[in-house]
KERODREN-388681 format. One record per atom (N, C-alpha, C, CB): atom name; x, y, z. Coordinates in Angstrom, 1 decimal, decimal comma, m for minus. Glycine has a CB too. Layout:
% KERODREN-388681
+-------+--------+--------+--------+
: atomo :   east :  north :     up :
+-------+--------+--------+--------+
:    CA :      X :      Y :      Z :
...
+-------+--------+--------+--------+
END
This chain:
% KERODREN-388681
+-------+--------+--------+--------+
: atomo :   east :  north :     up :
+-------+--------+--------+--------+
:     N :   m3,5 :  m16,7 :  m14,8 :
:    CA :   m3,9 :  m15,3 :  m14,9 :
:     C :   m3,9 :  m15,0 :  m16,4 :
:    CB :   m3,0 :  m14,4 :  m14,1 :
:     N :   m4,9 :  m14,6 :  m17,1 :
:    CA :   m5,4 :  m13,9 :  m18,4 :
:     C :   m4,6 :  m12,3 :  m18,0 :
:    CB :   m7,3 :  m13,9 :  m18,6 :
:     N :   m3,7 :  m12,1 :  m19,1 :
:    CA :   m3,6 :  m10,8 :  m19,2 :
:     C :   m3,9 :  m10,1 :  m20,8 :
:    CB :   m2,0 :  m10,6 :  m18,7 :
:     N :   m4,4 :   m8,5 :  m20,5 :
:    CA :   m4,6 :   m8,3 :  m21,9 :
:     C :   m3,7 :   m7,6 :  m22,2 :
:    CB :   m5,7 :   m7,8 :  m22,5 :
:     N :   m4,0 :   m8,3 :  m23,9 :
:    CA :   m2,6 :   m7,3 :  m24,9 :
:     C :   m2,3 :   m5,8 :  m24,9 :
:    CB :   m2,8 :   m7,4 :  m26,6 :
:     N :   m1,0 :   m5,4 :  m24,7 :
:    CA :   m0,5 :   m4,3 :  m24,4 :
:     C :   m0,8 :   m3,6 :  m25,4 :
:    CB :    0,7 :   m4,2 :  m24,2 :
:     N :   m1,1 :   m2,6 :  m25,1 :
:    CA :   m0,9 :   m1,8 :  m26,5 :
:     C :   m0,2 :   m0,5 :  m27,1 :
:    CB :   m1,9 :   m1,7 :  m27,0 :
:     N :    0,6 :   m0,7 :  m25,7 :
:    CA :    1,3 :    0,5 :  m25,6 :
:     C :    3,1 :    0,2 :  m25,0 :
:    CB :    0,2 :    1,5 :  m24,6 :
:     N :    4,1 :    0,1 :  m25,9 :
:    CA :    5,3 :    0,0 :  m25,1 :
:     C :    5,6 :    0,4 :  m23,3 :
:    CB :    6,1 :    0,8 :  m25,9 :
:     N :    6,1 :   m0,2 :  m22,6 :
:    CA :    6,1 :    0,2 :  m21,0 :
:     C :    7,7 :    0,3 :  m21,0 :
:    CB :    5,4 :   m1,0 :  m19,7 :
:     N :    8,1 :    1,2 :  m20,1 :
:    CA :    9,6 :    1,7 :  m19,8 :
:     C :    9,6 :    1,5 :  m18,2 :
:    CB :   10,1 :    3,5 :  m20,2 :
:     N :   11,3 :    1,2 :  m17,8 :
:    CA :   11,0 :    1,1 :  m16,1 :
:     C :   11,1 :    2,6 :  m16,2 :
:    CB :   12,4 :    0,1 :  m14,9 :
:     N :   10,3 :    3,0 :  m15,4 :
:    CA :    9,9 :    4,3 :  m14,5 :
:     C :    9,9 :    4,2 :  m13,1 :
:    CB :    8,8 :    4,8 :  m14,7 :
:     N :   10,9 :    4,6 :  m12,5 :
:    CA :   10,5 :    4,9 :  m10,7 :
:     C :    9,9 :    6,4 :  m10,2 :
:    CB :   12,2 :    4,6 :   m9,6 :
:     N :    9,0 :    6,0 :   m9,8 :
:    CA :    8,2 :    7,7 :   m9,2 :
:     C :    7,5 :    6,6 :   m8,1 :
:    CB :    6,7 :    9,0 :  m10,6 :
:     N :    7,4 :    7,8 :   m7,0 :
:    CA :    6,1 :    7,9 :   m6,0 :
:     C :    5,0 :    8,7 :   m7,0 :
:    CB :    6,4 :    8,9 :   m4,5 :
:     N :    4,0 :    7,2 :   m5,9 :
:    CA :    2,8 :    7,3 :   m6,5 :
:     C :    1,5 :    7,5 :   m4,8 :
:    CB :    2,6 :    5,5 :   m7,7 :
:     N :    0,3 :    8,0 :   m5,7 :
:    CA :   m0,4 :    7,9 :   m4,6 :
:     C :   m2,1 :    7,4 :   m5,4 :
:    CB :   m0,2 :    9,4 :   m3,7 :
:     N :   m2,6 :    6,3 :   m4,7 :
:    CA :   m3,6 :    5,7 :   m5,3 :
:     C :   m4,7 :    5,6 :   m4,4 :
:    CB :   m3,3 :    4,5 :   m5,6 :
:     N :   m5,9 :    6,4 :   m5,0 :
:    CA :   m7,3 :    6,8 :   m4,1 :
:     C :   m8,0 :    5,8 :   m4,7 :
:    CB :   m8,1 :    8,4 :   m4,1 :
:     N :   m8,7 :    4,9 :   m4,1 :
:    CA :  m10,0 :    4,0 :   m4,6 :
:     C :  m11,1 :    5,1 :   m4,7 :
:    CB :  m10,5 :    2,5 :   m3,5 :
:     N :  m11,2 :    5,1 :   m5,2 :
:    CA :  m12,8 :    6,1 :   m5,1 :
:     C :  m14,2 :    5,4 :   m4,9 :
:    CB :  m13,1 :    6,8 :   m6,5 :
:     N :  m14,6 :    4,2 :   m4,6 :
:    CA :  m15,6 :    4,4 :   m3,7 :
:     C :  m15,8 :    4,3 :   m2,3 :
:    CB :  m16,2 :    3,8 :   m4,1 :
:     N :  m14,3 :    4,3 :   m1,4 :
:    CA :  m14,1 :    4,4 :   m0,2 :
:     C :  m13,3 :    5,6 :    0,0 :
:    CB :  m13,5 :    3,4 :    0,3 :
:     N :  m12,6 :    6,2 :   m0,9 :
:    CA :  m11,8 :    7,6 :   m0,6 :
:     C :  m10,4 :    6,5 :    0,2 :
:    CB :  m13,0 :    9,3 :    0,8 :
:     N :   m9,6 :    5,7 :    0,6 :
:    CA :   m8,8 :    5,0 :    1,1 :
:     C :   m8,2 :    5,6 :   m0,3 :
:    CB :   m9,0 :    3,3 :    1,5 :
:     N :   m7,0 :    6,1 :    0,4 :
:    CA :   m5,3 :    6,6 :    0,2 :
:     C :   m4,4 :    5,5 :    0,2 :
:    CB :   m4,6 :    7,5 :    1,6 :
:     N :   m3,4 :    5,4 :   m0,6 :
:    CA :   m2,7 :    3,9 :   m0,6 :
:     C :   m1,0 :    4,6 :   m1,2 :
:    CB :   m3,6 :    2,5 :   m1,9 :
:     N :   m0,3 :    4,1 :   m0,4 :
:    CA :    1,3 :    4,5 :   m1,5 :
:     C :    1,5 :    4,1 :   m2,2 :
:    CB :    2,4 :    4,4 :   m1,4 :
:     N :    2,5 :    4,3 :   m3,2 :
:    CA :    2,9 :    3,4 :   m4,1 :
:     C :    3,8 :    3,4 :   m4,0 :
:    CB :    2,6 :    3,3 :   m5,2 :
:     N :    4,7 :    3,0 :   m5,9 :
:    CA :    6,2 :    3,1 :   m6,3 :
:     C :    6,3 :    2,7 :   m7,3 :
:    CB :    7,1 :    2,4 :   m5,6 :
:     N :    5,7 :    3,2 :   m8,9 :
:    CA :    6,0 :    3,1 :  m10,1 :
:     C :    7,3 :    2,0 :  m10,0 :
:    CB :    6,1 :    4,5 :  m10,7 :
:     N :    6,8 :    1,3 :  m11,3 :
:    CA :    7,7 :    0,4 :  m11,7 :
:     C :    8,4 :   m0,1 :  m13,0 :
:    CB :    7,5 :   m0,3 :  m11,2 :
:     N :    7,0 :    0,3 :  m14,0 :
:    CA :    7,4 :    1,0 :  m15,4 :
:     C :    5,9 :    1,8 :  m15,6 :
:    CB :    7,9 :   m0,2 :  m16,8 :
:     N :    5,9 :    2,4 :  m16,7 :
:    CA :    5,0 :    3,0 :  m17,2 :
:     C :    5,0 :    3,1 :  m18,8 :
:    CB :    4,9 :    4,3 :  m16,7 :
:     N :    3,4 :    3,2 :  m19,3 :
:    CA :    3,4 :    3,4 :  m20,5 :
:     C :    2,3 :    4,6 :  m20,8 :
:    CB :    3,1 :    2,0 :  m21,1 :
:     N :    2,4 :    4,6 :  m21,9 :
:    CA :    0,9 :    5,5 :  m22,6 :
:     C :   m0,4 :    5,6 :  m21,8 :
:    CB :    0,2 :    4,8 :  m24,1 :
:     N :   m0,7 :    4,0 :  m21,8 :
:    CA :   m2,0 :    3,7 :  m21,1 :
:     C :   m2,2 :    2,8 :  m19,8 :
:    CB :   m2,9 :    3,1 :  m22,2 :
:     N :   m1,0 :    3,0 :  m19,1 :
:    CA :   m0,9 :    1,8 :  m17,6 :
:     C :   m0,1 :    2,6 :  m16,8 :
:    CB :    0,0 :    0,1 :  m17,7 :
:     N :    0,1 :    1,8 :  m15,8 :
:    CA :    1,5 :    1,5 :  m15,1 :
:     C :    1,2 :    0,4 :  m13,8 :
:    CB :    2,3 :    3,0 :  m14,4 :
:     N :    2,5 :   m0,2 :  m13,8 :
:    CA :    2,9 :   m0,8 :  m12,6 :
:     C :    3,3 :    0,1 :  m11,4 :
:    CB :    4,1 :   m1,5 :  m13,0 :
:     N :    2,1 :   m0,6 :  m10,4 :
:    CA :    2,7 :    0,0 :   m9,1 :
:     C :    3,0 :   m0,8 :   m8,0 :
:    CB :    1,8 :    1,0 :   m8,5 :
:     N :    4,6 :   m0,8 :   m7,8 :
:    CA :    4,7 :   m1,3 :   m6,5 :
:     C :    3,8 :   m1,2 :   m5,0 :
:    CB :    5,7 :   m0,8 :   m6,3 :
:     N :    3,2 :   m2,0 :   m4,1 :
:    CA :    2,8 :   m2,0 :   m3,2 :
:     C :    2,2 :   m3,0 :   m2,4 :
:    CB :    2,4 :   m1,4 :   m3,3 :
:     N :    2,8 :   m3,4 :   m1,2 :
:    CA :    2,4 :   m4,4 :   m0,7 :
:     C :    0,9 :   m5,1 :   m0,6 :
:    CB :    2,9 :   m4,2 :    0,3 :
:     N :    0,0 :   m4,0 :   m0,1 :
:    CA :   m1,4 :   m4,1 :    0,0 :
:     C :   m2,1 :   m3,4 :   m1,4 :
:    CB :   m1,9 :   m3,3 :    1,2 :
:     N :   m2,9 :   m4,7 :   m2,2 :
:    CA :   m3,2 :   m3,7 :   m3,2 :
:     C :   m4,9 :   m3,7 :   m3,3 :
:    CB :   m2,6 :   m4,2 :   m4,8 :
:     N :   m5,2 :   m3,1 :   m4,3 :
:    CA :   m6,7 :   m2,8 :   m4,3 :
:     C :   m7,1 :   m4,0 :   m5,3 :
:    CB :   m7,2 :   m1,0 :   m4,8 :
:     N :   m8,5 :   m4,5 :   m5,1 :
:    CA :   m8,7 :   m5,4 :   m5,4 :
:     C :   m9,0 :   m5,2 :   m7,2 :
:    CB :   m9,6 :   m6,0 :   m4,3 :
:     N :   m8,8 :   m6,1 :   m8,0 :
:    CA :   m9,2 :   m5,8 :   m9,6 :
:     C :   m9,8 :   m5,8 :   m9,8 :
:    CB :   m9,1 :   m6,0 :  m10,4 :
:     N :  m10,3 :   m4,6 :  m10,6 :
:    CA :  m11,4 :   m3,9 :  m11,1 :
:     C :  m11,9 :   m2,6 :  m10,3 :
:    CB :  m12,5 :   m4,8 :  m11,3 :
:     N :  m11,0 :   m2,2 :   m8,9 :
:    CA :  m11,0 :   m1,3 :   m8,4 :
:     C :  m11,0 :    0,0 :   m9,3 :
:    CB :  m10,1 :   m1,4 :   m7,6 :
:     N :  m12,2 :    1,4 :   m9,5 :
:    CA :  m11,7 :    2,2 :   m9,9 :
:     C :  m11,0 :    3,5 :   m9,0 :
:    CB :  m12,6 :    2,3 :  m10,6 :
:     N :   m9,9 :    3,8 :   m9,7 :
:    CA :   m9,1 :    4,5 :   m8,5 :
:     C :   m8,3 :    5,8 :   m9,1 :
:    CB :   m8,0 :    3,3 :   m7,9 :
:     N :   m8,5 :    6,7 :   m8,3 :
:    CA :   m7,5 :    8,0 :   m8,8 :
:     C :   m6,1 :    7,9 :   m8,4 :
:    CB :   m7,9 :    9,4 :   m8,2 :
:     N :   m5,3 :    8,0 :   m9,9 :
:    CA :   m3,7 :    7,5 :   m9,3 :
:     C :   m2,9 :    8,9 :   m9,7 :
:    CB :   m2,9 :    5,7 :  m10,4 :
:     N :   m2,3 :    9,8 :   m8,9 :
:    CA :   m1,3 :   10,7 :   m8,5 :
:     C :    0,1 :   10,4 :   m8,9 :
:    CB :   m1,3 :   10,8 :   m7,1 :
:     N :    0,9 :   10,3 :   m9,8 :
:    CA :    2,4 :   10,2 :   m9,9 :
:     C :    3,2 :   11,2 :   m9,6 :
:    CB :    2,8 :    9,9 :  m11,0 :
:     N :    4,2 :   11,2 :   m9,2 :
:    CA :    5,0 :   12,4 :   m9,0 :
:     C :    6,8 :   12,6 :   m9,8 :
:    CB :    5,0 :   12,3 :   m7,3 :
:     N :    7,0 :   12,7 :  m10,2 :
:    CA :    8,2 :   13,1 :  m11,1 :
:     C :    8,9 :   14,2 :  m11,2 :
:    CB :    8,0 :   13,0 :  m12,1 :
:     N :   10,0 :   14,3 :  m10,6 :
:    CA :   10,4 :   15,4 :  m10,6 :
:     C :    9,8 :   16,8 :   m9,7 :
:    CB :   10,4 :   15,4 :  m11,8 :
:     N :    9,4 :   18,1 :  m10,7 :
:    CA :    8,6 :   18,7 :   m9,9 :
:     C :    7,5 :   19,0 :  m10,8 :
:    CB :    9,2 :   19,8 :   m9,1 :
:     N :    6,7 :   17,5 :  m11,5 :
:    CA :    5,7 :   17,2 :  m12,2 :
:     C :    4,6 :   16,3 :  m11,4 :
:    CB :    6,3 :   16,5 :  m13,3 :
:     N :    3,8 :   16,0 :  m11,6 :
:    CA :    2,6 :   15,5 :  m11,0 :
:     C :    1,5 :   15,2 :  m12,3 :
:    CB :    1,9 :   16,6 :   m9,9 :
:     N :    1,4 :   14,5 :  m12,1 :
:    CA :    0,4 :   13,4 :  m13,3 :
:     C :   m0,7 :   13,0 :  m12,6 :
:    CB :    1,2 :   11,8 :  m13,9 :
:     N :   m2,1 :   13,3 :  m13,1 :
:    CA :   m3,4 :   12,6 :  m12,2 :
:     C :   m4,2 :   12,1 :  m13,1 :
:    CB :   m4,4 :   13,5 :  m11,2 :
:     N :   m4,9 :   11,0 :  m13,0 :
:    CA :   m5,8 :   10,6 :  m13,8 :
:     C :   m6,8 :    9,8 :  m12,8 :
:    CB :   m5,1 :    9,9 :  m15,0 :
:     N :   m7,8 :    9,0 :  m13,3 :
:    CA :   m8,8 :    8,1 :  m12,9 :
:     C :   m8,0 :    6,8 :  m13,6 :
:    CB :  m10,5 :    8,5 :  m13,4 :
:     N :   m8,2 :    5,7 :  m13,3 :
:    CA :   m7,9 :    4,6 :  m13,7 :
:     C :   m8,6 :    3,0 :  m13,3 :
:    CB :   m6,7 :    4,6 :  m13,5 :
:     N :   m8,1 :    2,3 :  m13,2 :
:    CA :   m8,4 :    0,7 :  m13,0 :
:     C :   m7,8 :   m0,4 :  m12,6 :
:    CB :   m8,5 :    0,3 :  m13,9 :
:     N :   m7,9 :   m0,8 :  m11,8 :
:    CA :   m6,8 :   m2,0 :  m11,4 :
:     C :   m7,3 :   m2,8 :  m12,3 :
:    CB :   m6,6 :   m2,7 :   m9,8 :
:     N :   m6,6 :   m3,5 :  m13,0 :
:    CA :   m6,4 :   m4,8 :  m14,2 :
:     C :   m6,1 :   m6,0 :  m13,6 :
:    CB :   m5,1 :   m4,7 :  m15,4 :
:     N :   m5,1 :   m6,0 :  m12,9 :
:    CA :   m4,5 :   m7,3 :  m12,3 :
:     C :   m3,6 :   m7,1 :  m10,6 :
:    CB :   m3,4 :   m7,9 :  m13,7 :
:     N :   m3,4 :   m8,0 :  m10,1 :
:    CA :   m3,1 :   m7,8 :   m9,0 :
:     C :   m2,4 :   m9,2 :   m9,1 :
:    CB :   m4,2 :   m7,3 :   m8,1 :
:     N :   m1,0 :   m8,4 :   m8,2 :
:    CA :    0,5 :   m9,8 :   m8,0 :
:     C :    0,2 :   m9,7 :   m6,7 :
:    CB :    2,5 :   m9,5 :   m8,4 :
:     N :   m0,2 :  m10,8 :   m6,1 :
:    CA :    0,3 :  m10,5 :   m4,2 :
:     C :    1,1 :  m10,2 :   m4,2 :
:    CB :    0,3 :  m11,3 :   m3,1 :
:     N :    1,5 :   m9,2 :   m2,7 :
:    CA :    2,3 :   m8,8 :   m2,3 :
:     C :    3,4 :   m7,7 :   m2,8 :
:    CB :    2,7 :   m9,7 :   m2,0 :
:     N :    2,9 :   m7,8 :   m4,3 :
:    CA :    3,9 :   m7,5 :   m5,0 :
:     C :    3,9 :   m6,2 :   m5,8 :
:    CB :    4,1 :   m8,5 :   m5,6 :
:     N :    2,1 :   m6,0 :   m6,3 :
:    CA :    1,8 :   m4,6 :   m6,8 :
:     C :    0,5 :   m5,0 :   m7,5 :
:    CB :    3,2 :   m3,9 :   m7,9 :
:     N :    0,0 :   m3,8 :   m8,4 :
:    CA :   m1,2 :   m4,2 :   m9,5 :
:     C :   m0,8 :   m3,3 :  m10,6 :
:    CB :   m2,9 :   m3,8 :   m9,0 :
:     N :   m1,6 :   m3,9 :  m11,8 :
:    CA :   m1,3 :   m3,4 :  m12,7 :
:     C :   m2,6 :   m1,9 :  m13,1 :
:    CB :   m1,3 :   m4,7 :  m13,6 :
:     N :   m2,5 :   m1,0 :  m13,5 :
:    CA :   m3,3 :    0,0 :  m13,2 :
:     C :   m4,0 :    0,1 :  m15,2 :
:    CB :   m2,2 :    1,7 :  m12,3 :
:     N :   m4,5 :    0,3 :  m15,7 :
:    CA :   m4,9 :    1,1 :  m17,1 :
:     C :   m5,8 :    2,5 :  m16,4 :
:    CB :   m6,3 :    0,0 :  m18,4 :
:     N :   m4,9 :    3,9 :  m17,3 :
:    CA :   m5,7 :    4,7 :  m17,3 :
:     C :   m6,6 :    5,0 :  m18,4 :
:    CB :   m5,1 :    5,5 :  m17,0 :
:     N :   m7,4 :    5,6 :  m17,2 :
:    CA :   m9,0 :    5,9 :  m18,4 :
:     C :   m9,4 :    7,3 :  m18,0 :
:    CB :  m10,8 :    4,6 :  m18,2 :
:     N :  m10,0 :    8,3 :  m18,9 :
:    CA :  m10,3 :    9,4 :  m19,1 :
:     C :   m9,6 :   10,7 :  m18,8 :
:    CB :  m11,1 :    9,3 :  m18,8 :
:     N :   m8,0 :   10,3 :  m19,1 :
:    CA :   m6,9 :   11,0 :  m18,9 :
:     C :   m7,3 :   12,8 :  m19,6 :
:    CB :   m5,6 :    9,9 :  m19,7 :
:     N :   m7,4 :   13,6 :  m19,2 :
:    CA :   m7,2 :   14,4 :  m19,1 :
:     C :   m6,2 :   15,4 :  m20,0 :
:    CB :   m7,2 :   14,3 :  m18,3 :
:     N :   m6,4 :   16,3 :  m21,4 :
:    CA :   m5,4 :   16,7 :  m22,3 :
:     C :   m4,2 :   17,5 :  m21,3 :
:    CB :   m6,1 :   17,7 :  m23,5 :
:     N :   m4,0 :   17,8 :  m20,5 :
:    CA :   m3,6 :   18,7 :  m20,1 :
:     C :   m2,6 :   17,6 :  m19,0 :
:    CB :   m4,8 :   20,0 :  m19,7 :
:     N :   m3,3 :   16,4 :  m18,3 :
:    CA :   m2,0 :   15,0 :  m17,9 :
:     C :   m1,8 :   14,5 :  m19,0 :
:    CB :   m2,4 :   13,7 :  m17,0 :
:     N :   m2,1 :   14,2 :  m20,1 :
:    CA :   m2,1 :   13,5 :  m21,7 :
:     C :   m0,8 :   13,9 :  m21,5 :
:    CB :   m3,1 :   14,1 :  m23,2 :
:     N :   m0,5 :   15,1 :  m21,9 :
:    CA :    0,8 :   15,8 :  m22,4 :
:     C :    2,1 :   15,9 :  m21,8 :
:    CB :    0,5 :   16,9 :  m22,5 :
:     N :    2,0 :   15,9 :  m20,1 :
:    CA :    2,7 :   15,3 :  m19,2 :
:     C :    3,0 :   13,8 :  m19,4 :
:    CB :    2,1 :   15,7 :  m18,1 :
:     N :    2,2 :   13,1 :  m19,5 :
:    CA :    2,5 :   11,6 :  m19,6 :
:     C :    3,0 :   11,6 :  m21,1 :
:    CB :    1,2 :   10,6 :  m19,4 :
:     N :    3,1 :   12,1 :  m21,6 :
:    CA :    3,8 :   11,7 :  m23,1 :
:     C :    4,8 :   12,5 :  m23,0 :
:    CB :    3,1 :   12,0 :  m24,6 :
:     N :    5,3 :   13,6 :  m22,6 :
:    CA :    6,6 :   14,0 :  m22,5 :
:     C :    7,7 :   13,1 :  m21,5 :
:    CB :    6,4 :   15,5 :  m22,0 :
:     N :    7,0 :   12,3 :  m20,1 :
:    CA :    8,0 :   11,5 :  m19,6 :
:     C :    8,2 :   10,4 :  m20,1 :
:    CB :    7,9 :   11,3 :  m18,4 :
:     N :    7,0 :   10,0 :  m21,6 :
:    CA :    7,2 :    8,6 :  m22,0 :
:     C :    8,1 :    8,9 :  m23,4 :
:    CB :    5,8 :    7,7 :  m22,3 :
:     N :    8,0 :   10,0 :  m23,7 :
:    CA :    9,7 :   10,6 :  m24,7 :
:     C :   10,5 :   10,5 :  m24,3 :
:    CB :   10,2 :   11,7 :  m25,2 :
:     N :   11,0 :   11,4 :  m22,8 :
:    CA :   12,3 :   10,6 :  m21,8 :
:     C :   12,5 :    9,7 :  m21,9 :
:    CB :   12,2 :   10,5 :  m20,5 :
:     N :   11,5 :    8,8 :  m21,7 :
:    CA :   11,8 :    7,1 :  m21,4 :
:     C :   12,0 :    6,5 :  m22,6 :
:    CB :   10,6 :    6,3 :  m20,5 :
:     N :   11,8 :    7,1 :  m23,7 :
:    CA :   12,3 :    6,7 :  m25,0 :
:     C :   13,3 :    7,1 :  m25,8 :
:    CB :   11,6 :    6,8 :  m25,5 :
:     N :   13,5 :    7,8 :  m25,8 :
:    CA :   15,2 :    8,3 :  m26,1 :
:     C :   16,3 :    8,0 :  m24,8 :
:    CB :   15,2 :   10,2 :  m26,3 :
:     N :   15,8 :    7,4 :  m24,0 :
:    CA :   17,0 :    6,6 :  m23,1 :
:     C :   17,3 :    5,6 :  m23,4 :
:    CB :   16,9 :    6,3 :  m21,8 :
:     N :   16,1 :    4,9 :  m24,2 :
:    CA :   17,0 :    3,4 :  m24,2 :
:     C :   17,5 :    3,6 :  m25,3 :
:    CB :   16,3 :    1,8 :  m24,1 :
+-------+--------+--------+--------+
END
């Protein structure tokens, strides 16, 4: 498996997640497992296949994060890797305030 270079530091992050493929509208659960600027890991047994584009829902606290994104890679059994794309200023800002959290913790 080819993976591409990060380019953005990733923190473990646990949140429920919820992942819409969008060209079937199929709902899927998740379970964040780190996150960065421009990804995250989601736990889940059944994943969408790569290159799926898909609307992914995080939930944090009593925060909610939405964007459109991408499956990149896929672990059986085990989860896929997501990149978000055309993130939205107004989730932008939400996702960079929990990735300051997650940076002043370690």
């Amino acid at each position: 498996m080819e993976s591409e270079p990060r380019h953005a530091p990733r923190y473990p992050f646990i949140a429920e997640a919820e992942v819409t493929e969008i060209s079937s509208d199929t709902k899927l659960i998740a379970k964040t497992s780190d996150l960065s600027i421009g990804g995250a890991f989601l736990d889940m047994l059944n994943s969408s296949p790569e290159g799926t584009d898909v609307r992914v829902r995080i939930f944090h606290k009593s925060t909610t994060f939405t964007t459109l994104g991408r499956v990149v890679f896929v672990l059986p059994n085990m989860g896929m890797g997501i990149v978000f794309r055309s993130v939205e200023d107004d989730q932008l800002a939400i996702l960079q305030e929990w990735i300051s959290e997650l940076s002043r913790a370690e």
